[in-house]
N, C-alpha and C positions, 0 to 999 in steps of 0.2 A: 318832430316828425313831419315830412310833408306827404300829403294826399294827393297826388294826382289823377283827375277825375274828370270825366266829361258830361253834362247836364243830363242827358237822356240813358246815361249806363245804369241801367237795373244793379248790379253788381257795387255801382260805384254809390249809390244811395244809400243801398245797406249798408257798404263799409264805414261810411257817414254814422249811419246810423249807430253803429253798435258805438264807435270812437265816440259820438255824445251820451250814449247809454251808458256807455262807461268813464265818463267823465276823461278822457284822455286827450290831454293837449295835443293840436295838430295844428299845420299850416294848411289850408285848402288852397290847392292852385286848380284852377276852372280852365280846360284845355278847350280849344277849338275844335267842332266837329269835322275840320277838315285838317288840323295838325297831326301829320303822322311823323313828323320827325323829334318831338319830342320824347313819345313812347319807344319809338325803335332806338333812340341816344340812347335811353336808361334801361332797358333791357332786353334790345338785338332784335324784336319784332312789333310790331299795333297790340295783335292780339295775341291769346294764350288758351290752346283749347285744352279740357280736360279728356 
């Protein structure tokens, strides 16, 4: 499974977090805080509100 994550996403920490809490293999890929074209490739927008 790969992680796509940016250094300073609260969001993306925790996700970190639990996948080592949970012992679960991942690839960690560390985005650019000015890369927006790799988030909108993989799912049509940067961000995602609730």
């Amino acid at each position: 499974m790969k992680l796509y994550a940016y250094d300073h996403c609260p969001f993306c920490v925790r996700a970190r977090m639990i996948f080592g809490l949970k012992n679960l293999p991942f690839e960690l890929v560390i985005l650019a805080n000015d890369d927006e074209t790799t988030p909108i490739g993989l799912v049509g927008k940067k961000s995602y509100r609730f």
